[in-house]
C-alpha positions in Angstrom: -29.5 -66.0 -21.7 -28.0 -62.7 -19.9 -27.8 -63.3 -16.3 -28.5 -60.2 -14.0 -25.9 -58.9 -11.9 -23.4 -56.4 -10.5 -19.5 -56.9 -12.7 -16.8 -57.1 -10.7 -13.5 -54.6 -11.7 -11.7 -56.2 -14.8 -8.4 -55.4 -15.8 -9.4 -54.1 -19.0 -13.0 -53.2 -20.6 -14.4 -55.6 -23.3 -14.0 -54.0 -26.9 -17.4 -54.5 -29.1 -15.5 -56.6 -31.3 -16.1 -59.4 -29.0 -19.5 -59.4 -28.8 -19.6 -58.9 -33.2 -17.4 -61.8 -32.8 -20.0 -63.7 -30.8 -22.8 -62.8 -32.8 -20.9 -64.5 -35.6 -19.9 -67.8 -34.1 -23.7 -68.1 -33.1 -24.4 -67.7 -36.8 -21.8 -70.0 -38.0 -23.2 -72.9 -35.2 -26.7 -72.5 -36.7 -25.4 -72.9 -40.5 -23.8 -75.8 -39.0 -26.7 -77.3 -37.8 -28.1 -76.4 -41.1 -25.8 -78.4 -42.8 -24.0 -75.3 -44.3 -20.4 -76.3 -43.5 -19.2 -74.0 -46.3 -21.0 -71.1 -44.7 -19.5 -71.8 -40.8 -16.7 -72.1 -41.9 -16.3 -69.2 -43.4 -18.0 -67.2 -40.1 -15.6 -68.7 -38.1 -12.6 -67.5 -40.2 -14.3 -64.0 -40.1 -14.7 -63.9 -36.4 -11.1 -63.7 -35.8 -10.4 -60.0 -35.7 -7.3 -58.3 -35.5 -9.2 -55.9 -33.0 -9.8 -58.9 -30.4 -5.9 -60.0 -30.7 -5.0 -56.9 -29.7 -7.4 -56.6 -27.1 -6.4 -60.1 -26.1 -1.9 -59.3 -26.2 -2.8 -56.0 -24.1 -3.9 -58.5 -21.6 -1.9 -61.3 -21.4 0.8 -61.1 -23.8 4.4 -61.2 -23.7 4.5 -57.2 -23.3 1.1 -57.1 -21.2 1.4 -54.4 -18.0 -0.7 -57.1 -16.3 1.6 -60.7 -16.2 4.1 -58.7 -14.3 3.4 -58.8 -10.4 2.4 -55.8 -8.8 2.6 -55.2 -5.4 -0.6 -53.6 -4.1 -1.3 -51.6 -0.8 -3.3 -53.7 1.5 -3.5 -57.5 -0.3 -3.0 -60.6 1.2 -0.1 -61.5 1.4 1.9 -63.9 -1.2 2.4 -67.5 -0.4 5.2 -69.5 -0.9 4.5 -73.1 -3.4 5.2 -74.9 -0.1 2.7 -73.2 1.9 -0.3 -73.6 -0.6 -3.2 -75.5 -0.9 -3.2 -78.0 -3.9 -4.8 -76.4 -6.8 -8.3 -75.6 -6.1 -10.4 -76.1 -9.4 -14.5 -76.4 -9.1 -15.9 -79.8 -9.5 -18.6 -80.9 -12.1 -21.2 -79.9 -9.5 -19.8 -76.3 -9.2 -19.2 -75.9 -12.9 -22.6 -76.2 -13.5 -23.7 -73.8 -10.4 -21.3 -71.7 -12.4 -22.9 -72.0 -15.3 -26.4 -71.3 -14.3 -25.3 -68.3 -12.5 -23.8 -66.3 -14.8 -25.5 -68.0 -18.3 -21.6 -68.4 -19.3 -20.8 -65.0 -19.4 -17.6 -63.5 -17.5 -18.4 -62.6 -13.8 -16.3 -59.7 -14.7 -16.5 -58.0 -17.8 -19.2 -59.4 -19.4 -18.1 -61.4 -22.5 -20.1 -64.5 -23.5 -18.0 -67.4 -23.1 -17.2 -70.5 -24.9 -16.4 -74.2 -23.4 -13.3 -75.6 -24.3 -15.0 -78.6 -25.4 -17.7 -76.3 -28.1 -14.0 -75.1 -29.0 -12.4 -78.5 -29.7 -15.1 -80.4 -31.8 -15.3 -76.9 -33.8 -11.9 -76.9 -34.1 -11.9 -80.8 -35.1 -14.7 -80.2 -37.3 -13.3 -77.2 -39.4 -9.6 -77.1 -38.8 -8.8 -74.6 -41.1 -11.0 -71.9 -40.4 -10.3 -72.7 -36.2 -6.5 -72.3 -35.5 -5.6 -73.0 -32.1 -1.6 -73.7 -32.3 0.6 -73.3 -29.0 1.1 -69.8 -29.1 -0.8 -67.0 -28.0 -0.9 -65.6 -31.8 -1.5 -69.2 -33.6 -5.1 -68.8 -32.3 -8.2 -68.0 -33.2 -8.7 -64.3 -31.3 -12.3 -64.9 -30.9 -11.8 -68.3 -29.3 -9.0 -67.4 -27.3 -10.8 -64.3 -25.9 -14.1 -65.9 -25.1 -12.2 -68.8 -23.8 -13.8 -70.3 -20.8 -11.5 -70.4 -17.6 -12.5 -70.5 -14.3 -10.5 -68.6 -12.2 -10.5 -67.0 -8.4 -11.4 -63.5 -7.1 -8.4 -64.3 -4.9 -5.7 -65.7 -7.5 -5.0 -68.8 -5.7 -1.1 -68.3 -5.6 
């Protein structure tokens, strides 16, 4: 379900592999659910395009323009660790406000978006097609780019 709304600037447009990719991992659930392990498994191999890592290292790889900081004219100022609140993540409650507002799409760009636990008992369940190693580039682009995070408009540092 597509949630009307107004996007909020993102760092980077979403390339139409992502939503190909998406199309794909919905068709490899349903063969799933269909008993056709062979066939998800396969789909799930075939969602990880090169295009989507790409897309993905342009944003927050090693050599990504965006990891380094920037100072901008007119932002809040930055905080020392001292000075900070704890680590403000949403609770259950908000998650699922979350959820239901935006029909787990990004509030930015857009992208359909996957929990990390759909991830892990896919990733249990067909380990070879579903790579998710340490690195950046040990995982499964598709995964990694529809990867569920919640985040701040602020950043919270």
């Amino acid at each position: 379900m597509r949630v009307d709304r107004v996007l909020k600037p993102c760092l980077r447009e979403p390339i139409a592999e992502i939503f190909d990719a998406a199309r794909i991992l919905d068709a490899a659930v349903s063969a799933h659910m269909l008993s056709r392990t062979d066939l998800a498994a396969e789909l799930i191999r075939f969602a990880n395009f090169p295009a989507i890592r790409e897309w993905t290292e342009s944003l927050w790889g090693k050599c990504s323009p965006y990891v380094a900081f920037q100072s901008l004219p007119n932002s809040p100022p930055t905080l020392g660790k001292g000075e900070r609140l704890h680590l403000r993540m949403p609770n259950a409650a908000e998650r699922e406000a979350l959820h239901r507002r935006d029909g787990f799409h990004c509030r930015f760009c857009g992208i359909p978006l996957i929990r990390k636990e759909v991830r892990e008992k896919l990733r249990k369940t067909y380990p070879e097609s579903l790579l998710w190693g340490k690195s950046n580039s040990a995982q499964h682009a598709a995964f990694q780019a529809m990867w569920l995070q919640y985040d701040h408009v602020v950043p919270h540092s």
